[in-house]
C-alpha positions, 0 to 999 in steps of 0.5 A, spaced: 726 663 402 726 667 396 732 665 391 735 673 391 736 671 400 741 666 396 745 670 393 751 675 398 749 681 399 755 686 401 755 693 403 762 697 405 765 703 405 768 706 400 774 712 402 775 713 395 767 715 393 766 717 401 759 713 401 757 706 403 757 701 396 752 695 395 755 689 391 753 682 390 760 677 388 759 673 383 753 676 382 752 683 380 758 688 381 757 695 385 751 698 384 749 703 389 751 706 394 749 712 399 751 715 405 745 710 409 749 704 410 741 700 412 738 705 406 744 700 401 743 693 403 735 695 402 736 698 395 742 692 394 736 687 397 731 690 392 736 689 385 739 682 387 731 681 386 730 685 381 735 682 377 733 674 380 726 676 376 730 678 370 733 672 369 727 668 371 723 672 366 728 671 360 730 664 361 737 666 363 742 661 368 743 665 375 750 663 377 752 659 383 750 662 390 756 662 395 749 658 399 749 653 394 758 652 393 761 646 396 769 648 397 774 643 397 779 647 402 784 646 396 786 651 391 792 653 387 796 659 388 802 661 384 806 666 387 814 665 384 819 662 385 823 667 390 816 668 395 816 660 395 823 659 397 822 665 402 815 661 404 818 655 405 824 657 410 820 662 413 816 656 415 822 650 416 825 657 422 818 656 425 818 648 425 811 647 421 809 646 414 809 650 408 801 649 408 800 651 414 804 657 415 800 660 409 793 658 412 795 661 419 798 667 415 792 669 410 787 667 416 790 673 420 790 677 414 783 676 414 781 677 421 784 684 421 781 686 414 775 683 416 
């Protein structure tokens, strides 16, 4: 495996530039893009290895891959006083916890964004 296949590769659709974008989070933000989603991902492919090379050459720390990136399944989120309290008797009326509630809630937004 090359160090480049480490590295996430995303190609989507932009409404607002009428075109497919290619992107690597953590990585390199949007740096091509075109009307051939698979012409994208080879040319994103290609940078992503270009810009490995490029850092090797010049001694250059790569970030993290999502590859390599162990998650604890914890994080903090500030939302304000008013959406906690909402939160918290949204989740008291369905009779789970507050936690709960919101994995459920942001695990189907996430399902219907894709």
């Amino acid at each position: 495996m090359k160090i480049a296949d480490q590295y996430m590769k995303l190609v989507e659709w932009s409404e607002e530039d009428q075109c497919y974008v290619g992107s690597s989070p953590g990585f390199i933000g949007p740096c091509c893009h075109g009307e051939d989603e698979a012409k994208v991902y080879k040319q994103l492919c290609s940078i992503v290895e270009e810009w490995v090379d490029i850092h090797q050459k010049e001694q250059l720390p790569l970030p993290e891959s999502f590859a390599n990136k162990s998650f604890s399944g914890k994080f903090v989120l500030r939302v304000g006083r008013d959406l906690h309290k909402a939160l918290a008797i949204k989740a008291a009326k369905s009779g789970e916890s507050l936690n709960n509630l919101c994995t459920n809630l942001l695990r189907s937004s996430i399902v219907r964004k894709g």
